[in-house]
C-alpha positions, 0 to 999 in steps of 0.5 A, spaced: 098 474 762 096 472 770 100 469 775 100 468 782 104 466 789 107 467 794 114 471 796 116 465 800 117 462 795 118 467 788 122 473 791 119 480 789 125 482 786 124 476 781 116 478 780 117 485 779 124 483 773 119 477 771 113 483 770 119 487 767 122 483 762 115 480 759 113 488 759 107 486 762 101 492 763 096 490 770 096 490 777 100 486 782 096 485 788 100 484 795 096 481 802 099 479 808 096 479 815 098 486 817 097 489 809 096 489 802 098 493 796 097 495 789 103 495 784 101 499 777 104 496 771 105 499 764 110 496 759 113 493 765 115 499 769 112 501 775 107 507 775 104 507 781 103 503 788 096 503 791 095 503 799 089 501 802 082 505 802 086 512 806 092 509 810 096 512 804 093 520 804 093 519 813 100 517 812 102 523 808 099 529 811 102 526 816 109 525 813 108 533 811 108 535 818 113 531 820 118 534 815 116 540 816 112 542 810 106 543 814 105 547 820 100 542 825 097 547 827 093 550 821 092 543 818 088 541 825 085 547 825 082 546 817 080 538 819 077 539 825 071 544 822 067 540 818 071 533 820 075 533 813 080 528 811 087 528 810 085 530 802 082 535 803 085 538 808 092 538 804 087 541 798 085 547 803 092 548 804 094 549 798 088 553 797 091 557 802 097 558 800 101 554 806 104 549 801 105 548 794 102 542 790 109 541 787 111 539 794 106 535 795 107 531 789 114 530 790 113 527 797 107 523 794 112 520 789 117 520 795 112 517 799 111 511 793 118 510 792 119 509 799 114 503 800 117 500 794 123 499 798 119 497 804 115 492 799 122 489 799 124 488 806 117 483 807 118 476 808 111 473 807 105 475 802 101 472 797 101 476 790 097 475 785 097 480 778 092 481 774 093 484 766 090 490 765 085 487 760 078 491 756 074 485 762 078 487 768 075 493 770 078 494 776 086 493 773 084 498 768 082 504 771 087 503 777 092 503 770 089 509 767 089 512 774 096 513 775 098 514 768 095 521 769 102 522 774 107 516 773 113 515 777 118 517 774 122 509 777 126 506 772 125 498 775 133 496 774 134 502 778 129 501 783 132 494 783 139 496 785 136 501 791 132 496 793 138 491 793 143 496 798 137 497 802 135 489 802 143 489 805 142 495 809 136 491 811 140 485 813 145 488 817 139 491 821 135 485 822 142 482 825 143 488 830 136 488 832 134 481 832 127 481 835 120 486 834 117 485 841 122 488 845 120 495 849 124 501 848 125 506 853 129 513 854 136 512 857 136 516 864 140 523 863 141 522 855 133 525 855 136 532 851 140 528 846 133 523 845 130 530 844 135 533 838 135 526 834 127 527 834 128 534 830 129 531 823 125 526 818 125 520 820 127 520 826 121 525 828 116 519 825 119 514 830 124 517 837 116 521 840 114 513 839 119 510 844 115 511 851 117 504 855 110 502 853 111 501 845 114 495 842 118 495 836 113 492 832 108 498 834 113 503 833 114 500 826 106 499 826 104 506 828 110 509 824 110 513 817 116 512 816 118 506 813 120 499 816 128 500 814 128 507 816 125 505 823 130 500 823 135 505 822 133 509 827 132 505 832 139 502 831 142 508 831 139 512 838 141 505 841 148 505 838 149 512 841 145 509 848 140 514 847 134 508 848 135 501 851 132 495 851 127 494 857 128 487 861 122 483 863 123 486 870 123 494 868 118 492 864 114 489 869 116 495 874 113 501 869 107 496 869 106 498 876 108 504 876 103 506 871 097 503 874 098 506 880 097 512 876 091 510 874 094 509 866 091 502 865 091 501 858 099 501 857 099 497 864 096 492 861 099 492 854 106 491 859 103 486 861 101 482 857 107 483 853 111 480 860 106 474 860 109 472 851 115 471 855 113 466 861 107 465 860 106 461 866 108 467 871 100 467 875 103 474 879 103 477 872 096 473 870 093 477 877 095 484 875 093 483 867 086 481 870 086 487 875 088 492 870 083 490 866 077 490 871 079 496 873 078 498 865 072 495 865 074 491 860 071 484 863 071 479 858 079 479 858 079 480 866 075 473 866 079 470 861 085 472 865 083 469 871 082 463 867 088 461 864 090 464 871 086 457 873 089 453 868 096 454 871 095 452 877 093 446 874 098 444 871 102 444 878 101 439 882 098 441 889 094 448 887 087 445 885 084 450 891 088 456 888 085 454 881 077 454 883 079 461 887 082 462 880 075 459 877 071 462 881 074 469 880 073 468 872 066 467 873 064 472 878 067 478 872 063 474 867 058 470 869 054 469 862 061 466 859 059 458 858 066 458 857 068 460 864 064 455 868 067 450 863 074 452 865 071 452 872 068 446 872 074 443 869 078 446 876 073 443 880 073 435 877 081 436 879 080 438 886 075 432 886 069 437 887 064 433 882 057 435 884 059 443 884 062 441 878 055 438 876 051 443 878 056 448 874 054 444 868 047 445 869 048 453 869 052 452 862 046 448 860 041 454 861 046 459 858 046 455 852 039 454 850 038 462 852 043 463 847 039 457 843 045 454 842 043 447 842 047 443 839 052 445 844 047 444 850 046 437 848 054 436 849 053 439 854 048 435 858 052 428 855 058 431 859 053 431 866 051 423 863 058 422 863 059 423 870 053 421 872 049 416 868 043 416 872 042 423 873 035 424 870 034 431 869 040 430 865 036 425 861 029 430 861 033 435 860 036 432 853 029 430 851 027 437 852 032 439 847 030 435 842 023 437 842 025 444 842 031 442 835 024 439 831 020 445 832 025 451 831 026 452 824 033 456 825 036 450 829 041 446 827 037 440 824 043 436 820 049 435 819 054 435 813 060 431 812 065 434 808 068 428 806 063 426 801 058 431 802 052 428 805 047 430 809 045 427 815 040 427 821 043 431 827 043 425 831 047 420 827 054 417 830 057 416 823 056 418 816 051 414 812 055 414 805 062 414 807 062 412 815 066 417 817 065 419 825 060 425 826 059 424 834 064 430 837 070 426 842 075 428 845 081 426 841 085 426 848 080 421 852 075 420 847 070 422 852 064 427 849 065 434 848 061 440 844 062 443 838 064 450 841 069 447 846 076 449 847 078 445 853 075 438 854 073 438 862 076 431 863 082 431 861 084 439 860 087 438 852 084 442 847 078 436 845 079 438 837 087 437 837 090 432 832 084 432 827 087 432 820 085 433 813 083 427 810 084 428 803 086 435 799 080 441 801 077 436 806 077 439 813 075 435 819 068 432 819 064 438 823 058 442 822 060 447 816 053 450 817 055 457 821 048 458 825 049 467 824 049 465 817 042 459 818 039 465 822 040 470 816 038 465 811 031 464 814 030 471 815 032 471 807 026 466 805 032 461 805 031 455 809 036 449 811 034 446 805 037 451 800 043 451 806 044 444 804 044 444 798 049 450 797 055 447 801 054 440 799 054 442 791 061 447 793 064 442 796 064 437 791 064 442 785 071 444 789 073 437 789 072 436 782 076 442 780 081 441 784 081 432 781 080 436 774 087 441 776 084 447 776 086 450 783 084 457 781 076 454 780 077 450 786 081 456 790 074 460 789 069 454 792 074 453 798 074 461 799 067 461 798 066 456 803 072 459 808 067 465 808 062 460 813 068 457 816 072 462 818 076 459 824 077 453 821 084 453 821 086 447 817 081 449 812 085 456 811 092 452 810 089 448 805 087 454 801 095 457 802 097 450 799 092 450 793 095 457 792 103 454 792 100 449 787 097 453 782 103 458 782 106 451 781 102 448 775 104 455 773 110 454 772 109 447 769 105 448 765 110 453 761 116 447 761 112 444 758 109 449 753 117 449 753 118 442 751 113 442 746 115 448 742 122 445 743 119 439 739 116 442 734 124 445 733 121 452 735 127 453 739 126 461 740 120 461 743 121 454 748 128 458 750 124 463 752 119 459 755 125 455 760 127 463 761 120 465 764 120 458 768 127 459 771 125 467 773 118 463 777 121 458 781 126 459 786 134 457 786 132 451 790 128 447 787 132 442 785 128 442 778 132 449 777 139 445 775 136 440 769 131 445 766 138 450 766 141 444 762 136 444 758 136 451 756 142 451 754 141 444 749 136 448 746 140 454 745 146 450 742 141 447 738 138 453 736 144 455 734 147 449 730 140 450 726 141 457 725 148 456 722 145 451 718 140 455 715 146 461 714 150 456 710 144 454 706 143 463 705 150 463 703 152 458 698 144 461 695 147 468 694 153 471 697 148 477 697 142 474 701 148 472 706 150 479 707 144 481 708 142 475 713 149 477 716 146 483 721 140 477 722 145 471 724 149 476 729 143 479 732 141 471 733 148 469 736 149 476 739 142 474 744 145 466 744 151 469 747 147 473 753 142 467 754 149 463 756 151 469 760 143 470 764 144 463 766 152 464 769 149 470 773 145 467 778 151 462 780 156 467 782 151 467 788 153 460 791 160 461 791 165 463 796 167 470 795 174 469 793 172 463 788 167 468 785 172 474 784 175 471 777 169 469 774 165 476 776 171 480 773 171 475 767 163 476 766 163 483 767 169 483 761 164 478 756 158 483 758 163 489 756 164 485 749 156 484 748 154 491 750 160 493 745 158 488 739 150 491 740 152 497 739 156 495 732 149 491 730 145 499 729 138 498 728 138 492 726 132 487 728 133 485 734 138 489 735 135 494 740 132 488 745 138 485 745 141 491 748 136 491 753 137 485 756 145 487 756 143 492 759 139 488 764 144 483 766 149 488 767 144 491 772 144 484 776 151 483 775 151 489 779 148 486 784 151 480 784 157 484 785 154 488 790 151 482 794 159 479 793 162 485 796 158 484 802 159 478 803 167 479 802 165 485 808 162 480 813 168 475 812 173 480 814 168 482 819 168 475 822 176 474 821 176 481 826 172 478 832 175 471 831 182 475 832 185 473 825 187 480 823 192 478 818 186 474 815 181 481 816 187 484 812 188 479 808 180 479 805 180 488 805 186 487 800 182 483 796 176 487 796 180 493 795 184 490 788 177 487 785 173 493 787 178 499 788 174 505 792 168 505 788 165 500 793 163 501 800 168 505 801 166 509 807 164 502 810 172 499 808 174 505 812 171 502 817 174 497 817 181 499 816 181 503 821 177 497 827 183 493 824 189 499 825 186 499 832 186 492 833 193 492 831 195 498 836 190 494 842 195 488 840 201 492 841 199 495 847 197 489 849 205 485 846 208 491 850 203 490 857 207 482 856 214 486 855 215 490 861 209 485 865 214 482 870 219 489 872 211 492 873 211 486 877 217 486 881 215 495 882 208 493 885 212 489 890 217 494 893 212 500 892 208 494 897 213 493 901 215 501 903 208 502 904 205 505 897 200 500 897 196 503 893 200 505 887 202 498 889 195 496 888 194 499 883 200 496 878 197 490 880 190 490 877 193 492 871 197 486 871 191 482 873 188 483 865 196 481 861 197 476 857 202 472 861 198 467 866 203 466 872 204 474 872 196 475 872 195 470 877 200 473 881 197 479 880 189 477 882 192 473 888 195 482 890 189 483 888 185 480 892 188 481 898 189 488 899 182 491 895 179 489 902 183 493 905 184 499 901 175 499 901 176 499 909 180 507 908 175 508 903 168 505 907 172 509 913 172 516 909 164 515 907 162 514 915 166 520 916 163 524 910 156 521 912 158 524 920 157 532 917 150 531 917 150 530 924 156 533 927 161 537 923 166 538 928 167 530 929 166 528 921 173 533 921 177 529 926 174 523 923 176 525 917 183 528 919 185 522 922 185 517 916 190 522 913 196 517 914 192 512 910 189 515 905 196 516 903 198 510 904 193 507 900 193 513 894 186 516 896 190 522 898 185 526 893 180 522 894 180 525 902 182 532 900 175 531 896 171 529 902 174 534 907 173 540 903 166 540 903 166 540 911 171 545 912 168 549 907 161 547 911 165 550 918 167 556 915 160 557 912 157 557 918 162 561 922 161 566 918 153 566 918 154 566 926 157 572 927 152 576 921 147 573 926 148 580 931 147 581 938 140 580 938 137 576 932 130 575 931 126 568 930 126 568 923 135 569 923 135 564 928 132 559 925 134 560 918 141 559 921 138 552 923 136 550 917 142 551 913 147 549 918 145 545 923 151 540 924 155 546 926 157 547 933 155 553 933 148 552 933 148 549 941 149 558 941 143 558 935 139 554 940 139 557 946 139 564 943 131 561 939 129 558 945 130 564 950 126 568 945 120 563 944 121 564 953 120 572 952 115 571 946 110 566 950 111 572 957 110 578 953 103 574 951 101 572 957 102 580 959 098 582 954 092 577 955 093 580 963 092 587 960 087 585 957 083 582 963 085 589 967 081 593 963 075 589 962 075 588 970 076 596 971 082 594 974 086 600 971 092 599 977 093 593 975 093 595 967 098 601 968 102 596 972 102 590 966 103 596 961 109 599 964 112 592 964 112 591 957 114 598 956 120 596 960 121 590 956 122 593 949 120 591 942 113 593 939 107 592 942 100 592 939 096 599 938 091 597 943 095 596 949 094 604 952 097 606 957 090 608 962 089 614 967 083 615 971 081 622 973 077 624 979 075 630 982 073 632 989 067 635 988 065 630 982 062 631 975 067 636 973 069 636 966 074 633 963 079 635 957 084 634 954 087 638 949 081 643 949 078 636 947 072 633 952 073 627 954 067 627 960 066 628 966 070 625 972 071 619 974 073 620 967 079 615 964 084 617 959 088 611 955 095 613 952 100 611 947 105 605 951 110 609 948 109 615 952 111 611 959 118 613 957 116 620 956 114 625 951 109 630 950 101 627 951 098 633 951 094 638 957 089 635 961 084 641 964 079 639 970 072 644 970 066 645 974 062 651 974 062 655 980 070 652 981 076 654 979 078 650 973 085 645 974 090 644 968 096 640 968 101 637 964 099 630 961 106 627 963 107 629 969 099 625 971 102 619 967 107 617 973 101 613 977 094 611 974 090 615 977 089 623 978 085 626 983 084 634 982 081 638 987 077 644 986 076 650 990 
């Protein structure tokens, strides 16, 4: 059996106990805007879930990494070599060693059994299930593939899971209320974020959260599930580990990534500010700045477009929006839509022959492009402003010329209303007298079929267009002009076209008249496929899908009501329960049909008596034979009349459904027992699994009862009813014991035990409010002002309103005062920047009313660090010695230079930078000498520096020229020739003060020779040996 709809409308809890109970085999197929999946059935339980081509063995290996099964680094190191998949990566490791396929296939099993409970949580989707029969090919083999290794998921288990994740699910939904809020890190809590990331499921969803992702991307790109995000995120936001970015700090870390070059993420931020004030041009301008930058052009004009369209909506900014405009046409000249945009710009700011001349440039484009019908529209547009414009009038010519030679052009159209085909040019339909000729539905003035913005008036020209009957969208051209281009570069002109779309249509209609929606749904696919931005067309084909799985269900009540008169109640009881679990509890067909299901089983079972009366007076044997027969038959009337009570203990308040609950449950236990006693009589075995099935929802109402008893006592807490609170937890406690909720009715005991004690306190507060009062008064008058103070910001919160007022008007007059001292001892401590000696005295002075004022500590606190400051620096003075160099002199500076004692450090630096450029001038002068030959000079400078002390360079030498009388003599130093006289000797510096420098010897041949110490000679620059 087939069956289709929408979970809108049909829960998925309810398809997969509506699969389960008929045991149906098949695929239940899933699709929603976002997804779709595959559920495999056999005999009614769940085998498998098929994800889409892929995603499920990507978002495996990915979830073996992120538990820490895998190492990342081998499983990249495998994919990248060859570019293998996930699947293949995860069987070379295997091979390897790295992991063993039994933990695979538990974590595919997990995987699974996760995205069933996920499949829960969605609140949209359309479903369709396919019987595995021998035709369906593809049911079967996907049936046939998980068989190989089912889940090993029991349906009632499963249903019970996914109910307490369903009320997990609620309870998360009411805590973060919206998808498309950004997330970013609470500053300083970094390290604990880090720590929340270490396990699964938190490692698949804390490294997503970078103040750029919204909630909806982090559910998106997340492995885990939904409900696993959810609870993630709700947790780190509870612990304020994350926070939610307003619209400015989300505004802000859009600007700071675009400073950075990130404009990609910029953008995104971006366009997620403008969700919220979609209006805001600052936002538009960086958006469209981002994606200029980015080279994303097309966006960046569209942009700059809308951007235009805003200052059209205010009054007195037409010249900003022809800026706007211009902007967008510059980035994308070729787009007609832009300059449509512009033009429209241009008539408000009543420029009509640029915007004219615009309009001759969107003609040209769209005959390069071979869009004639809308050139056409385009040229009636120019007419509309400027009847006697001529080339328009050629131009139109040319057009038409052009649209009877080309065989792709778009040379009819079709009205959907009746299917006939017309001539291109005809202003209404020649069957039906439908319009065809495009108007504004705003100003009724001419438009073209691709425009989205009429450029008269600034409405979308095609809003307000309706569906004139089921399946029939506007009139407009079907024929999409791709698809004409393709079919006649196929052999297959308009002709086939045309004869193709008018016989889909009217066979689509007449399935449709016919009943057959699942015919008709095919034809209107099939012809959304050439339309696909035909939006009505979409939500015809969503409402057709409602009403087949509609139809469906009418068709079993009445299979139901003809069995019934054909007295074959059993299988029109069966009938009325199958259409029960496919309509929804709302639908007001629900109550009657349960009225008439429990006719039928009374009647059912009168007959069932009468014909066990009959069996009775023919043989007492063939009644005790019939006997197991009758009570397997009555034990399941009974279970039918308790299948119909489940559902109705949903829609009663949670103390009015207690009683009956319990007593259910009771009726249950006694069936289940009386099931038990039938043995292996017919019937007996299925009777006992629908026992067992409506135990297993009954826990779930039961379930559903104690959350709903839970909110009550949550809501009679925050409403401050605390004797209703503890009214409503002794009740869920005397009907569920500790089974239930048990840590989370903890909870709550100990938040009303806290309330309770908060309420004491604040009782007590009230009691003692007035001696506090009269105690802030003489503390106030003896000049304690600010314990005085102090009392009374705590008497400005009590309960008792004459107290409090008194209170605030305390202390509203002396928190002025008391934030005087303390601004006083902030400029002190700011003064020990600059001068520690004053921020001391400053500080020093305000002891007198630091006390009075209770800031005692407050000033010790800031003192502290100024004293320790001065007796740092004091310290480091007398380190520095008698003759610091540079370096101690200014790292004394940098490190206390508010100390008094860096006048002296100052002085001391300046006096050496004095000696250093002298020293310097000295050394440049020697250097001078020497090159001069002016030795006496050199000698004079050279004993200078000596005198001064400190190391010299080694190339300042101390000089001595020797001379003899008669000249030429040799000289030696040392027994060492150093020349002939004049000859000049250069000495260490150091030797000015004394030392051994050697023995100089002066020889002539044929003189007696003179030899003297070199340290005698070194007293002048120059010596003169005489020879004899």
């Amino acid at each position: 059996m087939g069956f289709a709809g929408n979970l809108s409308t049909l829960s998925l809890v309810e398809v997969f106990q509506t699969i389960n109970r008929i045991r149906a085999t098949g695929v239940l197929h899933l699709a929603s805007a976002e997804a779709g999946r595959e559920v495999a059935f056999s005999e009614g339980e769940i085998i498998g879930v098929a994800f889409r081509s892929g995603e499920e063995r990507q978002a495996l290996l990915r979830r073996l990494i992120l538990q820490g099964k895998i190492d990342a680094t081998s499983a990249a190191e495998i994919s990248t070599k060859d570019g293998k998949d996930s699947r293949v990566v995860i069987d070379a490791l295997i091979e390897r060693g790295l992991i063993k396929a039994e933990e695979v296939d538990e974590a595919v099993a997990r995987q699974s059994e996760d995205e069933l409970y996920n499949l829960c949580t969605w609140e949209y989707a359309d479903f369709i299930f396919h019987d595995a029969a021998p035709g369906n090919v593809e049911a079967v083999a996907l049936v046939e593939h998980f068989k190989k290794r089912p889940l090993q998921l029991g349906v009632n288990q499963m249903l019970m899971e996914a109910a307490r994740r369903l009320d997990e699910w609620g309870r998360l939904r009411a805590q973060i209320a919206r998808e498309d809020v950004v997330l970013g890190a609470t500053a300083g809590r970094e390290a604990d974020l880090l720590g929340a990331s270490r396990e699964y499921p938190g490692s698949a969803v804390v490294p997503l959260i970078d103040a750029v992702r919204t909630i909806e991307d982090i559910v998106r790109d997340s492995v885990a599930t939904r409900l696993d995000v959810y609870g993630v995120i709700a947790e780190i936001i509870a612990d304020g580990l994350v926070s939610v970015l307003s619209r400015e700090d989300v505004l802000a870390h859009a600007g700071h990534l675009a400073e950075h070059g990130d404009h990609i993420r910029a953008a995104h931020l971006y366009r997620r500010a403008l969700t919220d004030q979609p209006k805001d041009r600052t936002t538009f301008v960086r958006l469209a700045d981002c994606l200029e930058k980015l080279g994303d052009i097309p966006e960046a004009a569209s942009s700059y477009a809308q951007l235009a369209l805003g200052y059209l909506e205010e009054e007195g900014h037409s010249e900003e929006a022809v800026a706007a405009g211009l902007r967008a046409v510059a980035l994308a000249p070729e787009d007609p839509r832009q300059r449509l945009i512009l033009v429209r710009c241009l008539l408000e700011h009543g420029d009509q022959a640029e915007a004219i001349s615009e309009l001759r440039t969107v003609v040209a484009r769209y005959l390069a492009l071979g869009q004639l019908q809308d050139a056409r529209g385009t040229c009636l547009k120019i007419l509309e402003l400027d009847p006697k414009d001529e080339n328009a009038r050629r131009e139109l010519a040319r057009i038409f010329a052009k649209a009877e030679k080309d065989p792709d052009s778009e040379d009819v159209v079709i009205c959907v209303q009746c299917g006939q085909v017309n001539h291109r040019e005809a202003e209404t339909c020649t069957s039906c007298q439908a319009p065809l000729r495009l108007t504004c539905q705003g100003c009724k003035r001419a438009v073209a079929v691709s425009d989205r913005l009429c450029i008269f008036c600034g409405v979308n020209p095609h809003a307000g267009v309706l569906l004139q009957r089921a399946g029939s969208p506007a009139t407009s051209r079907i024929i999409d002009p791709a698809r004409v281009r393709q079919a006649v570069d196929g052999k297959q002109g308009t002709a086939f076209w045309r004869t193709r779309m008018d016989a889909s249509v009217k066979s689509a209609r007449a399935l449709e008249e016919q009943g057959d929606f699942v015919g008709a749904l095919k034809e209107w696919r099939e012809l959304a496929k050439l339309q696909i931005d035909n939006a009505d067309l979409q939500a015809h084909i969503r409402t057709l899908e409602s009403r087949a799985s509609t139809a469906h269900t009418e068709q079993t009540i009445e299979r139901g009501h003809q069995l019934r008169r054909g007295r074959r109640f059993r299988g029109a009881i069966s009938a009325y329960q199958v259409a029960l679990r496919t309509m929804p509890e709302s639908d007001p067909r629900a109550t009657r049909l349960r009225e008439i299901l429990a006719a039928t089983m009374r009647t059912w079972r009168k007959v069932s008596a009468v014909y066990l009366a009959a069996g009775l007076i023919l043989s007492a044997v063939g009644g005790l034979v019939a006997q197991p027969f009758v009570q397997v038959h009555r034990l399941r009337g009974d279970v039918a009349l308790a299948a119909v009570e489940v559902p109705s203990l949903d829609r009663l308040p949670p103390a009015a459904a207690l009683p009956p609950m319990l007593a259910l449950s009771a009726r249950l236990d006694d069936l289940a027992a009386r099931g038990q006693l039938l043995g292996h009589s017919a019937g007996a075995g299925q009777a006992r699994i629908e026992i067992a099935e409506l135990q297993g929802q009954l826990e779930l109402s039961r379930s559903r009862l104690g959350e709903r008893a839970f909110a009550a006592a949550q809501q009679a807490m925050e409403a401050g009813d605390l004797p209703g609170a503890s009214a409503q937890l002794g009740a869920i406690h005397a009907a569920f014991g500790s089974s239930f909720g048990a840590s989370r009715y903890q909870a709550l005991s100990d938040r009303l035990t806290a309330l309770r004690s908060q309420r004491e306190s604040q009782d007590k507060a009230s009691q003692e409010a007035p001696a506090r009062l009269t105690l802030a008064k003489l503390k106030e008058k003896s000049g304690a002002s600010g314990e005085a103070l102090a009392i009374y910001q705590a008497l400005a919160g009590v309960g008792v309103p004459a107290i409090a007022a008194e209170a605030r008007t305390a202390v509203a007059r002396l928190a002025p005062r008391q934030a005087e001292v303390r601004a006083a001892i902030a400029q002190g401590t700011a003064l020990a920047g600059k001068d520690l000696i004053k921020a001391d005295g400053a500080l020093a002075a305000l002891a007198t009313s630091a006390g009075a004022w209770a800031l005692g500590d407050e000033l010790a606190g800031a003192r502290a660090p100024v004293t320790a400051q001065l007796a740092a620096a004091a310290t480091a003075f007398k380190a520095l010695g008698a003759s610091p160099g540079q370096a101690e002199l200014e790292g004394f500076l940098a490190a206390h230079a508010a100390a008094p004692q860096a006048i002296q450090v100052r002085l001391r630096l300046d006096q050496l930078h004095q000696f250093q450029h002298s020293r310097d001038e000295q050394i440049a002068a020697w250097r001078q000498a020497i090159a001069a030959k002016r030795y006496d000079h050199a000698w004079t400078v050279t004993s200078a520096l000596v005198a001064d002390g400190g190391a010299l360079p080694a190339e300042i030498q101390l000089p001595l020229l020797v001379e003899s009388e008669p000249p030429g003599a040799e000289v030696a130093l040392d027994g060492q020739v150093r020349g002939r006289t004049p000859c000049l000797l250069l000495f260490p510096a150091a030797l000015r003060r004394g030392g051994d420098a050697g023995s100089i010897s002066v020889a002539l041949p044929g003189w007696q020779p003179v030899q003297r110490p070199a340290a005698e000679l070194l007293g002048d620059w120059h010596f003169q040996a005489r020879l004899a």
